[in-house]
LUMTORTOR-472346 format. One record per residue (C-alpha): residue number from 1; chain; x, y, z. Coordinates in steps of 0.001 Angstrom, whole numbers, plus 500000, padded with zeros to 6 digits. Layout:
N
> nr	kette	X	Y	Z
> NUM	A	X	Y	Z
...
***
This chain:
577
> nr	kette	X	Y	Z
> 1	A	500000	500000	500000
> 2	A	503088	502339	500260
> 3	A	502462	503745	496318
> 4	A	502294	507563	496597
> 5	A	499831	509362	495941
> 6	A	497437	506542	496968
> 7	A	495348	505359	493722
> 8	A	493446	502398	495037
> 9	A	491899	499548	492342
> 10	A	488469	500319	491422
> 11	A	485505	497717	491304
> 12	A	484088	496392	487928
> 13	A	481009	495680	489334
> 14	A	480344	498676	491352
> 15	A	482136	501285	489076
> 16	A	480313	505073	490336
> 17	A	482424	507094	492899
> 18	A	481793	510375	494235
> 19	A	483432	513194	496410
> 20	A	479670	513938	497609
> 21	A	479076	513581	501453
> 22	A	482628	512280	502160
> 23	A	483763	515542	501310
> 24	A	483034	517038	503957
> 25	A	484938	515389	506091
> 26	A	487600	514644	503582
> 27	A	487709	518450	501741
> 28	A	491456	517690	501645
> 29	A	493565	514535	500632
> 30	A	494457	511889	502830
> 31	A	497748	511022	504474
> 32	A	499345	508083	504048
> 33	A	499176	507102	507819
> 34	A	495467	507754	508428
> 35	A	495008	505467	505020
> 36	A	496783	502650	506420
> 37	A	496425	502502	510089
> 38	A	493377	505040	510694
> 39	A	490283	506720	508931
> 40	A	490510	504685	505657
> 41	A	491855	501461	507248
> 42	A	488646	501052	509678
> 43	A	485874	502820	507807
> 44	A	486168	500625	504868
> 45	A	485591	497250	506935
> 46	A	482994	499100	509788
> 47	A	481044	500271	506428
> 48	A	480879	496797	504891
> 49	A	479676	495353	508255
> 50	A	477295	498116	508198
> 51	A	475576	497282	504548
> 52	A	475359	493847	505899
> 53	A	473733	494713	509081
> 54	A	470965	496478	507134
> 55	A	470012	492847	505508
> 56	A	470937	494120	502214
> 57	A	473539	492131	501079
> 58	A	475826	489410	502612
> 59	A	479756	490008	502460
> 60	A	480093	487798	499546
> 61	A	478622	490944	497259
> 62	A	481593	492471	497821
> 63	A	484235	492794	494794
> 64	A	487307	490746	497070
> 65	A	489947	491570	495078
> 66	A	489568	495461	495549
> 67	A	490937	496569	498911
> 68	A	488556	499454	499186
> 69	A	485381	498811	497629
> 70	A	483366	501503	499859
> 71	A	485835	503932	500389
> 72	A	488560	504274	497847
> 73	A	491186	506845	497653
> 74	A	492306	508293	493912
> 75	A	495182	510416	493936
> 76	A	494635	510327	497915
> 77	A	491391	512082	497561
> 78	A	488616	509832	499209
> 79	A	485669	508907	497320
> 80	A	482139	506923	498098
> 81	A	480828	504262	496251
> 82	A	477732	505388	494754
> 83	A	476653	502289	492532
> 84	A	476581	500646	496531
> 85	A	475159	503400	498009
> 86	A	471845	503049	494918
> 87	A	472068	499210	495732
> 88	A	470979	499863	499289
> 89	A	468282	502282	498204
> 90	A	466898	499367	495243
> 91	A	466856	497159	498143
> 92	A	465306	499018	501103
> 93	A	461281	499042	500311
> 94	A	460017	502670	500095
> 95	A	463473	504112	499041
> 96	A	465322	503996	495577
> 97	A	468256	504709	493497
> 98	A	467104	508244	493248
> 99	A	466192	508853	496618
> 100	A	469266	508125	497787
> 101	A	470805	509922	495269
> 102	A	469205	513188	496254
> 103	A	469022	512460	499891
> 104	A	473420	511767	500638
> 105	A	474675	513043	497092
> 106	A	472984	515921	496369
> 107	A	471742	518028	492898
> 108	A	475292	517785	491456
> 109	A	475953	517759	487336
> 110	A	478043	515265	486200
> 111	A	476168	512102	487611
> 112	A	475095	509672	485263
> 113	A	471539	507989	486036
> 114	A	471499	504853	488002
> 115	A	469462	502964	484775
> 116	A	472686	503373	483199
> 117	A	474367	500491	485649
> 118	A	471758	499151	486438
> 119	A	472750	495303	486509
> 120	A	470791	491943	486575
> 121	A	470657	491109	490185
> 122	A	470211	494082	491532
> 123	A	466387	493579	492622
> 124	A	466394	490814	495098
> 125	A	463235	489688	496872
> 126	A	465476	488085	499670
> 127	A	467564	490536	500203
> 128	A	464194	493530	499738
> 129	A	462383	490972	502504
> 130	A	465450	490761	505271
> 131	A	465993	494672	504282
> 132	A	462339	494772	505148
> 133	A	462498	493505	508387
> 134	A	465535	495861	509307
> 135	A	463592	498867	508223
> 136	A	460696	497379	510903
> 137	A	462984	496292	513873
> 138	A	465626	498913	513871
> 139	A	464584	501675	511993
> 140	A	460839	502355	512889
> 141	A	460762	500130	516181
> 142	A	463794	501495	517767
> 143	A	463267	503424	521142
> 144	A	466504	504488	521849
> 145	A	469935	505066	521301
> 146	A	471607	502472	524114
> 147	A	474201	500933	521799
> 148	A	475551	504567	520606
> 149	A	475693	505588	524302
> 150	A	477897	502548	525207
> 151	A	480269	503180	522753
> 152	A	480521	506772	524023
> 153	A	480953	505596	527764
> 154	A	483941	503423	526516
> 155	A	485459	506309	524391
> 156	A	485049	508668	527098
> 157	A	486421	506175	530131
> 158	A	489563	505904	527288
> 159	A	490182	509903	526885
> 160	A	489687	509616	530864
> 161	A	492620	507156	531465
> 162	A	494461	508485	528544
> 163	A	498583	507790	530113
> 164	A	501106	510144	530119
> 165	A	502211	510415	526590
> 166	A	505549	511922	526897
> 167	A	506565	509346	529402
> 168	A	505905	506741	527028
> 169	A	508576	505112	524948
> 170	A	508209	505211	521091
> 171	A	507285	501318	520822
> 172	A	504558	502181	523317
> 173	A	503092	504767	521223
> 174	A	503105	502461	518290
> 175	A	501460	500211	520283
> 176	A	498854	502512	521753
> 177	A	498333	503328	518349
> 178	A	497395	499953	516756
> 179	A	495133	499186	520127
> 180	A	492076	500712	518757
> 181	A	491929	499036	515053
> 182	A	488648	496728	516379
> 183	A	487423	499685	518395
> 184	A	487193	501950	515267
> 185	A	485955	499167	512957
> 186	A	482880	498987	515280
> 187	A	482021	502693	515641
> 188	A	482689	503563	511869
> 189	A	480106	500322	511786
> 190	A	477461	502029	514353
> 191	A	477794	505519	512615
> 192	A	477149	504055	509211
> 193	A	474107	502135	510193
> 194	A	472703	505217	511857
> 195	A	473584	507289	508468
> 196	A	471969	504899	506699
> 197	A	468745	504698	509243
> 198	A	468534	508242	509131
> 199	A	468587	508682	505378
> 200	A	465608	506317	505319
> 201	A	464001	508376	507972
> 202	A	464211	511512	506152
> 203	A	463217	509420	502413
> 204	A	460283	508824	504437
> 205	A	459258	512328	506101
> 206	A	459350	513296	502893
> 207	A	457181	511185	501106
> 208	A	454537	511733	504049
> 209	A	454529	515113	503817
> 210	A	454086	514849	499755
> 211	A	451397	512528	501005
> 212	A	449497	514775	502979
> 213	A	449857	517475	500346
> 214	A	452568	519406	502813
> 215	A	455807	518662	501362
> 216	A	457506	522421	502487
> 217	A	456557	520735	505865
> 218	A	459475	518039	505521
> 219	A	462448	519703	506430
> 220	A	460219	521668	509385
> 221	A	459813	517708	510393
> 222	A	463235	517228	511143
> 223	A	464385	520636	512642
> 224	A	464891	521822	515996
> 225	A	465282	518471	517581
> 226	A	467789	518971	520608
> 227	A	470751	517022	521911
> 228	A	472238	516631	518438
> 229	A	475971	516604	519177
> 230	A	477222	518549	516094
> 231	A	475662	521353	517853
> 232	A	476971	520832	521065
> 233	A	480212	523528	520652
> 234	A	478615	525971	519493
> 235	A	476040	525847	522731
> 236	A	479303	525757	524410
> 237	A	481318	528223	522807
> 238	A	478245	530425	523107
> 239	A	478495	530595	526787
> 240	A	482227	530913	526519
> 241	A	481361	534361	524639
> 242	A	479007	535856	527056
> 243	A	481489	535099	529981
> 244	A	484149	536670	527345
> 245	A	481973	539721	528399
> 246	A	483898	540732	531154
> 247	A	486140	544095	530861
> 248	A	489442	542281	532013
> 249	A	488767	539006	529597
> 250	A	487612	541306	526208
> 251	A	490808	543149	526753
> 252	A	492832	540261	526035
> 253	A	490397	538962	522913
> 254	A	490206	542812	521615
> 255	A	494599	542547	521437
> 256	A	493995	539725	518950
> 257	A	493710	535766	519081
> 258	A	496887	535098	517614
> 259	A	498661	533773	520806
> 260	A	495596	534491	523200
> 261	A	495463	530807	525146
> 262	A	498977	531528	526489
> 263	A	498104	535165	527695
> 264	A	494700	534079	529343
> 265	A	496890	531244	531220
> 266	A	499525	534093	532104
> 267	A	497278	535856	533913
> 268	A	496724	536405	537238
> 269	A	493203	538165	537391
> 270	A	490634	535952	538960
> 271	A	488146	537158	536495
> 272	A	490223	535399	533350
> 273	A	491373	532628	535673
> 274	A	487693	531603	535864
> 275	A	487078	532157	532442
> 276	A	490329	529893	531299
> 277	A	488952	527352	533783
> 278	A	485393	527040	531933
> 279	A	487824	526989	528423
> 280	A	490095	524563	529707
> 281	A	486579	522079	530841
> 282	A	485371	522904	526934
> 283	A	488291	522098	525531
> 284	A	488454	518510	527222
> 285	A	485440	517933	526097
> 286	A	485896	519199	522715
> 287	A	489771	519175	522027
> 288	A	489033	516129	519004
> 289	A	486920	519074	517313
> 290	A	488771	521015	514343
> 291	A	489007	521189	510414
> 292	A	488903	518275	508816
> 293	A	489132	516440	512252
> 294	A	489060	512685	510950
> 295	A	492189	513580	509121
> 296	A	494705	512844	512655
> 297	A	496971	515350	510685
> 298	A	494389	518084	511653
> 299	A	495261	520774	513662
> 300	A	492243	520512	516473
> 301	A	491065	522492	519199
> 302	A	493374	520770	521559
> 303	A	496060	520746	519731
> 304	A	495682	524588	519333
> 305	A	493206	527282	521443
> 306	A	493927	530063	519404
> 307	A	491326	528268	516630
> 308	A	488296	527597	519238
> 309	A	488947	531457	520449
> 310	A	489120	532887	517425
> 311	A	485450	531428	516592
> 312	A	484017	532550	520069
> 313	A	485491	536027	519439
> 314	A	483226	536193	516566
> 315	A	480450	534949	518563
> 316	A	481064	537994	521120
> 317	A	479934	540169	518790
> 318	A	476341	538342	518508
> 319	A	472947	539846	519979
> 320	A	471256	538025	522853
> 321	A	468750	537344	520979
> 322	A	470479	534886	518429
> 323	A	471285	532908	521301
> 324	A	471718	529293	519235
> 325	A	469079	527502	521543
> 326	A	466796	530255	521428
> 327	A	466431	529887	517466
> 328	A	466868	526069	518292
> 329	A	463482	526039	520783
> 330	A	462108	528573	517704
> 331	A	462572	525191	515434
> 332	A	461577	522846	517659
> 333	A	458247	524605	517981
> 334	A	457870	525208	514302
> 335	A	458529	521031	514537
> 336	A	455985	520457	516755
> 337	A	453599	522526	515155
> 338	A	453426	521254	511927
> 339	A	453579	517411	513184
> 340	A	450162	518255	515119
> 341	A	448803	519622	512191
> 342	A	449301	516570	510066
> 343	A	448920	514333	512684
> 344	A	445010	515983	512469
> 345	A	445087	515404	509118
> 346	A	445596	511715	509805
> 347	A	443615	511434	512938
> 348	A	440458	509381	510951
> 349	A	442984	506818	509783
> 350	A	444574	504884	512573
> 351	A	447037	503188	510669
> 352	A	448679	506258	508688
> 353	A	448108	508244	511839
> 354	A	450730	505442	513265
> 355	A	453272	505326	510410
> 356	A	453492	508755	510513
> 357	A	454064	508858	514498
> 358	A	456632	506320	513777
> 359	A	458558	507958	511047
> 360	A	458318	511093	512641
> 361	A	460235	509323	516132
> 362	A	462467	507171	513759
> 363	A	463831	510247	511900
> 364	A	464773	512344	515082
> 365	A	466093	509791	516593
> 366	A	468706	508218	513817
> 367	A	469463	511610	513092
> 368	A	470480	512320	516769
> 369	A	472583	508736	516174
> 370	A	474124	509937	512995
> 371	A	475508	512721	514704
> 372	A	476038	510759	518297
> 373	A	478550	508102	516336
> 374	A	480307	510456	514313
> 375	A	481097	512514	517439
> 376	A	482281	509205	519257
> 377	A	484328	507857	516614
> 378	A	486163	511326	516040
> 379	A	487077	511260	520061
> 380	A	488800	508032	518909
> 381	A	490613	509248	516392
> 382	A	491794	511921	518432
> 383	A	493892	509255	520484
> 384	A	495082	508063	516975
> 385	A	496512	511661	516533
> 386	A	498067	512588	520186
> 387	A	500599	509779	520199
> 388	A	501573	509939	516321
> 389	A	502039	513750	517362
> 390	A	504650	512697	520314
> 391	A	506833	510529	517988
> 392	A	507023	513150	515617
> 393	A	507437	516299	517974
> 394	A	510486	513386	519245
> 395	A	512270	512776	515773
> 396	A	511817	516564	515154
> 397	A	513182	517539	518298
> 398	A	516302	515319	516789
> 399	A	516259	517296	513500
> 400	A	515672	514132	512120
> 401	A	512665	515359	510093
> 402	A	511354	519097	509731
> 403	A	508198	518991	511512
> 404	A	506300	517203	513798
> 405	A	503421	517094	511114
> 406	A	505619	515065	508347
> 407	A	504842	511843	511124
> 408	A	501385	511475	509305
> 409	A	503855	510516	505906
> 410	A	504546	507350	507134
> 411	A	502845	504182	506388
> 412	A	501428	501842	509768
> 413	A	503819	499430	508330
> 414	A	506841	501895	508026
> 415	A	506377	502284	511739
> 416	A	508718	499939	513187
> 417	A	511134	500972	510979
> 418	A	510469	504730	511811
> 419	A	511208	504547	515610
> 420	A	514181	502503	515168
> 421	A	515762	504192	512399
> 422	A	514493	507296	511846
> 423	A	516941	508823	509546
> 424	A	516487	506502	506928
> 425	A	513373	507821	506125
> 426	A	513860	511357	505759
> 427	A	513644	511894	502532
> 428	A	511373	509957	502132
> 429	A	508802	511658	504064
> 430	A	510021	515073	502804
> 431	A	509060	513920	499299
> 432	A	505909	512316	500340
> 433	A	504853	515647	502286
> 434	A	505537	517579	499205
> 435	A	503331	515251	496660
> 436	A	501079	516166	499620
> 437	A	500738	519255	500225
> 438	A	500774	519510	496089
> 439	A	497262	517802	496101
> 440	A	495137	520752	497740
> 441	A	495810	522678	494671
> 442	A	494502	519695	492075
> 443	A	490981	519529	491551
> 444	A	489384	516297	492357
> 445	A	486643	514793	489603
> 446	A	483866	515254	491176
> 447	A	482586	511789	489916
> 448	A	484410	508818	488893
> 449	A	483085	506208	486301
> 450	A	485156	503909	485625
> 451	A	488848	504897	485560
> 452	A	490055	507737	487447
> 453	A	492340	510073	485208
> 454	A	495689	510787	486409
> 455	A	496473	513086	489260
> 456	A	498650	515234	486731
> 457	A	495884	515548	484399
> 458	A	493509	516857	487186
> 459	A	493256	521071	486940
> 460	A	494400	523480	489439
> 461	A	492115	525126	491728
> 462	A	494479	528169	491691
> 463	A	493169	528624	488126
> 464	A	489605	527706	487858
> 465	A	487737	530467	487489
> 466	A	483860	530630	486962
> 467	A	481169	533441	485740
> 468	A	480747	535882	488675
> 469	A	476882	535731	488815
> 470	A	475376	539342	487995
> 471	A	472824	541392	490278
> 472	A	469219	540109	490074
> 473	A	470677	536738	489593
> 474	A	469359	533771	491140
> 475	A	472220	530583	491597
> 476	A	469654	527282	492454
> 477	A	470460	524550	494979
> 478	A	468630	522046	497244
> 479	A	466776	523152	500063
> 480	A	467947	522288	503198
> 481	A	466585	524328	506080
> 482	A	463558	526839	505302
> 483	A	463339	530863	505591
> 484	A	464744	533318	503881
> 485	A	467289	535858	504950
> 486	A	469278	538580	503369
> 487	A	472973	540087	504137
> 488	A	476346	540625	503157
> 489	A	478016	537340	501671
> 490	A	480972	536431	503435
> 491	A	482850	533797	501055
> 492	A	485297	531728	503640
> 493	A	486984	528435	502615
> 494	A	488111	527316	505747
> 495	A	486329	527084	509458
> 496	A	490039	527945	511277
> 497	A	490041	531495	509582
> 498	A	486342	532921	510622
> 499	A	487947	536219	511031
> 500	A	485884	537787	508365
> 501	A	482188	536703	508890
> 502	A	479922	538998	511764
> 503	A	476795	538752	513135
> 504	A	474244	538475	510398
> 505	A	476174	537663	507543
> 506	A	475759	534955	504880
> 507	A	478287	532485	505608
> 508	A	479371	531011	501471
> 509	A	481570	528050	502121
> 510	A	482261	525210	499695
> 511	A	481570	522336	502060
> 512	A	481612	522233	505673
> 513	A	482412	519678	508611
> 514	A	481239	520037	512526
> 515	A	484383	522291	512974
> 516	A	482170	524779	510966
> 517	A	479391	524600	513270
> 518	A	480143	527679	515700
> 519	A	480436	529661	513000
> 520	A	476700	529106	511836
> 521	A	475874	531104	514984
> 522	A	476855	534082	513512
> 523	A	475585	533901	510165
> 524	A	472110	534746	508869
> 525	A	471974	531764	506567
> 526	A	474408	529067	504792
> 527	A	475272	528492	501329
> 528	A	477191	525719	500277
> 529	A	478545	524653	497172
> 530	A	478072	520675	498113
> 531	A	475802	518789	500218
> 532	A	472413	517282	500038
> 533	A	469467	517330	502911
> 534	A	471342	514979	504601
> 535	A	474991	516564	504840
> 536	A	476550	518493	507731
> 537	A	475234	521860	506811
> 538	A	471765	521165	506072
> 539	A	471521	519540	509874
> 540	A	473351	521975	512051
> 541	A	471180	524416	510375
> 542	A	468014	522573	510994
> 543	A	469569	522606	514708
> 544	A	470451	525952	515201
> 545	A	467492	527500	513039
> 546	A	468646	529480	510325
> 547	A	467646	529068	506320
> 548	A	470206	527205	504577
> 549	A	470934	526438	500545
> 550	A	472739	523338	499667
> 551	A	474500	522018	496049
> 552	A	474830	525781	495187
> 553	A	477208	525030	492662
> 554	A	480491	526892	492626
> 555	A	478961	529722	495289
> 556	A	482109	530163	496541
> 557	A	483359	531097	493291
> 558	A	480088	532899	491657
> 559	A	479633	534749	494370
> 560	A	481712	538185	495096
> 561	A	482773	538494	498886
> 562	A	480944	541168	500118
> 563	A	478194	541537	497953
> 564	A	474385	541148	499407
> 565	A	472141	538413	498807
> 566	A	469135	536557	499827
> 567	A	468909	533119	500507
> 568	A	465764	531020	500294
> 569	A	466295	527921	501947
> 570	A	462528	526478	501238
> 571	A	463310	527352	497700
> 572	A	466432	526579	497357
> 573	A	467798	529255	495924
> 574	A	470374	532058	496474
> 575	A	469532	535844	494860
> 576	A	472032	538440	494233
> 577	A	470756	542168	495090
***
């Protein structure tokens, strides 16, 4: 596996990959250690486990002689395979090819149809009947989320007994390392199974509502439904801002945020001593969070302050009145509201009146377990990071590489050789980091049928350009949260520099991840160039209450930085003033 840039086989059975959904927690390529000994390595196996689960397909489907089938990596970009993703949806009664499409992928050109690979055994009674009986069980039956909770008391009692790092020797770390391989199999396993339970759930909401003649009503269905984790920092960081309130504590935030963890633990005034204290507590809770934070070569909140205080600085600047679970109660009511009023509707049918009480619990709660087992398996990850981190702050602290960072170069089976020698593989890694850090300016295809082209063949991002869209304009996209909201457009490409966006802006962003999610605090609405109803953006909004616009193709690029818009998020649609 130790080819660079990684350019895994792809499957001749299951040919369609995408960039959809997995980019937003892959926007950038992957490293060669998280390939081999973290993300990739236990995703790929916890997703299989996860298709089988659902009763749609037994592990002999699965193309053996590809490595990845699920989750393959071309030129060290990670991609989903779509072709399995429509299998699941032909399979599952009530969904389809489309619906899954639409629901995880998104409105995005480029796709070809599902009829066109559409193969001979891909309707299966046996399979539709055991899918069936999944769908009843542990979709619409389930009560709760006990499983997901477990595996969070076990992650957390791990980050609780977490040993000294830097009094272990390098073998240890290695070995602390490779400890967690069946751990992270099983999580990646639970969060898939809830991502695909939750999809259904939504497939479903939304079909009722059509039913009923309501469907505007079916993203109101799924909004404002508390103790989603994704949203959990910015409730956090929220409070962190108001107690930023104090003279003594804005003082220090007002100088700047470059630096501004190391002056607030400087100080002696018992006013930012309390305030640190509450920081430090959010920051054990939260230190896993950060951009791209399944990538261990992230820079988290733990790993630096500065990028959770720069985001609540922004937030200090917010009215009262925004207050996230304010606007999150405002949802939840809207929620409630319009599930009594069909629920009236359906009151002289027992049976529909049922289903739809059903769906509607199914849907809040595998959404709250999407969220709940992509939290737990990023704490994991986290302890994947910290020690990979030690051994390289060690061999840079020799000079033997250049930075801590070029650790995440190294292949899990270069490991061995790493600690004992080193040396050897400096140049190596140096060359390997610059192949790298060369792939954030290639462009990705979007799609993959097929054969992926060459990484040299892919274009630069430095010089795409695209058609600046005019005043009066309208750009269309896929509704995601409902309202509509006008302000300045504030085009930012990455959630550690928020430093532009204030309170009631449009936040324009080309995909986002939960390290976004403080940010949607201050923004009037979201715009996204990629996502579907189901992504990360669509959500967090639904959480926090504000209109949101996904598959807004090339926003980021169409739209000026600074100039005013309105966004319709029941529409869909983003309007240039």
């Amino acid at each position: 596996m130790n080819s660079w840039p990684l350019m895994d086989e792809t499957s001749k059975l299951y040919p369609l990959y995408s960039r959809a959904n997995v980019g937003e927690i892959f926007p950038d390529p992957i490293t060669p250690l998280n390939a081999s000994l973290g993300f990739q390595h236990t995703l790929e196996p916890g997703w299989r486990d996860a298709f089988v689960a659902c009763g749609v397909w037994d592990h002999d489907l699965y193309d053996n002689q590809v490595d990845f089938n699920i989750l393959p990596a071309f030129g060290s970009y990670l991609y989903i395979n779509m072709s399995l993703m429509r299998l699941f949806g032909v399979r599952v009664p009530g969904m389809s090819a489309e619906a899954v499409d639409l629901q995880y992928f998104g409105d995005m050109p480029g796709i070809p149809s599902y009829e066109s690979e559409r193969r001979d055994f891909d309707e299966n009674p046996e399979f539709e009947a055991k899918a069936g009986a999944w769908l009843a069980e542990q979709v619409l039956g389930a009560t709760d989320l006990a499983a997901y909770d477990a595996d969070r008391a076990e992650v957390e009692e791990i980050r609780r007994t977490r040993p000294d790092l830097s009094a272990m020797t390098d073998a240890e770390l290695v070995e602390r390392m490779n400890s967690f391989e069946t751990l992270l199999r099983r999580l990646f396993k639970h969060h898939i199974e809830a991502s695909l339970k939750s999809g259904v759930g939504l497939g479903a909401i939304a079909q009722l509502a059509e039913a009923v003649g309501k469907p505007e009503q079916a993203l109101t269905l799924v909004a404002g439904l508390g103790n989603v984790d994704s949203a959990g920092p910015s409730l956090r960081m929220w409070e962190l801002s108001r107690a930023a309130g104090d003279l003594e504590v804005a003082a220090l935030f007002d100088a700047g945020t470059r630096g501004l963890y190391a002056k607030l633990k400087e100080s002696q005034s018992p006013a930012v001593v309390a305030f640190t204290e509450q920081l430090d507590r959010f920051l054990a809770d939260w230190d896993f969070r950060g951009p791209s934070e399944w990538e261990i070569r992230a820079t988290t909140w733990g790993v630096d302050p500065d990028l959770a205080l720069a985001t609540i600085d922004r937030m200090r600047g917010v009215d009262a009145s925004e207050a996230p679970e304010t606007k999150s109660a405002d949802r939840g009511a809207q929620r409630d509201a319009a599930a009594a009023a069909i629920g009236e509707m359906l009151a002289a049918d027992p049976e529909a009146s049922a289903q739809f009480e059903a769906v509607l619990n199914a849907s809040a709660l595998w959404m709250r377990g999407r969220e709940r087992g992509r939290t737990t398996a990023a704490m994991l990850i986290h302890e994947l990071r910290l020690p990979a981190l030690e051994l390289g702050r060690r061999a840079a602290a020799k000079n033997v590489i250049d930075d801590a960072r070029q650790v995440f170069m190294v292949f899990a089976d270069e490991l061995d050789g790493f600690i004992a020698d080193p040396a050897a593989y400096r140049d190596t890694l140096i060359e390997r980091e610059r192949i790298y850090l060369d792939l954030f300016d290639r462009t990705p295809p979007f799609v993959v049928d097929g054969t992926p082209t060459p990484v040299t063949e892919w274009p630069l991002r430095s010089s795409h350009t695209a058609t600046v869209a005019a005043p009066g304009e309208s750009i269309a996209g896929v509704p995601a949260c409902g309202g509509t909201a006008r302000g300045r457009a504030r085009v930012i490409t990455s959630p550690d520099d928020p430093s532009a966006l204030e309170p009631g802006d449009i936040l324009v962003a080309p995909i986002t991840d939960p390290s976004w999610t403080p940010l949607f605090v201050a923004a009037a609405a979201v715009v996204v160039d990629v996502g579907a109803p189901f992504s990360h953006a669509a959500i967090v909004s639904r959480e926090l209450g504000i209109p949101c616009v996904v598959s807004a193709t090339e926003a980021t690029k169409r739209i000026t930085d600074g100039a005013m818009v309105e966004v319709d998020g029941t529409a869909g649609t983003v309007t240039l003033l």
